[in-house]
N, C-alpha and C positions, 0 to 999 in steps of 0.2 A: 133617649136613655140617659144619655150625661146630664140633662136639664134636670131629671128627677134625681140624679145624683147630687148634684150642685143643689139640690132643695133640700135634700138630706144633710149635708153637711153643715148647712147655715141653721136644721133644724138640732142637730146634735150640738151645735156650738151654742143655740141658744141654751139648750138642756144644760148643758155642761155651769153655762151660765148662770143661771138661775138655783142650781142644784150646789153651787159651789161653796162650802162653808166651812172650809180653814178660814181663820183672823188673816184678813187684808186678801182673802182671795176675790170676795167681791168687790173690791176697790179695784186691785190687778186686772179684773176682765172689763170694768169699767172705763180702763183707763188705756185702752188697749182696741183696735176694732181690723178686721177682715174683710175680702172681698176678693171672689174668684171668678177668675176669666176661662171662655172658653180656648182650647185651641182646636187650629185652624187644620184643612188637610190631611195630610197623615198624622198628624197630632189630636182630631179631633178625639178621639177617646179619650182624652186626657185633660187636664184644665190646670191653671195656674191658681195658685192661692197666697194670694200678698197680704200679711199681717201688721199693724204694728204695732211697737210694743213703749208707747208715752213714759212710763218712769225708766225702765230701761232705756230708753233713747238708739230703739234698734227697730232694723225692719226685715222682716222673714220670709222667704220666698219658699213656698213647696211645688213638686209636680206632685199632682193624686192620677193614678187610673181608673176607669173603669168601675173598681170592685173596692173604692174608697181608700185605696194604699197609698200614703207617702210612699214615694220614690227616691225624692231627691228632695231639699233641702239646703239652704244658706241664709246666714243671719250678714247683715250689712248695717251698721255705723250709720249715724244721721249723713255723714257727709258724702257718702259713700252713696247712698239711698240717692240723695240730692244729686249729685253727679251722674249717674242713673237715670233719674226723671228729667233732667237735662236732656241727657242722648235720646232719649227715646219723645220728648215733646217735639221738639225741633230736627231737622232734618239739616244736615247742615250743606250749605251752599258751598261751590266749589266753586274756586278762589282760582279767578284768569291767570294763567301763566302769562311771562313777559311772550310766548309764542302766541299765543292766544292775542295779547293786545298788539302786536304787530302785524298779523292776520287781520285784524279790524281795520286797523290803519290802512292796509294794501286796498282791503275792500271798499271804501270809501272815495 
């Protein structure tokens, strides 16, 4: 059901797109691109949709359910965004306590 949802919505954005004809609104959707993710679990009814937005220099996170509803919501800063796709690329390594390298040492 979500997969035909999430096909929905990329078909109404194209709509949207193509249909768009205020001056400079098809350069805006041009200039501008999406893509949603599912979630997982007890989330799975529900999917993420990451927007962004090239001449504003921002990027937009919605939750949609089910029945195609924004829920939720927040716009993030280039550097903000960046700092974000950091966290979430990498996992980050935990850094040996001086307990930790004296442990090593014993064991040896």
């Amino acid at each position: 059901m979500l997969s035909a949802w999430l096909g929905a919505v990329t078909a109404r954005q194209k709509s949207r797109e193509s249909s768009a004809t205020a001056p400079g609104a098809r350069r805006r959707c041009a200039a501008s691109s999406s893509s949603s993710f599912r979630g997982v679990d007890a989330d799975e009814h529900r999917a993420l949709r990451v927007s962004r937005y090239v001449p504003e220099r921002r990027v937009r996170f919605s939750v949609w359910d089910e029945s195609g509803t924004a829920r939720a919501a927040v716009s993030l800063d280039e550097d903000e965004a960046a700092r974000l796709a950091d966290f979430v690329a990498r996992p980050r390594s935990r850094r040996p306590s001086l307990i930790d390298d004296l442990r090593a040492l014993v064991r040896r």
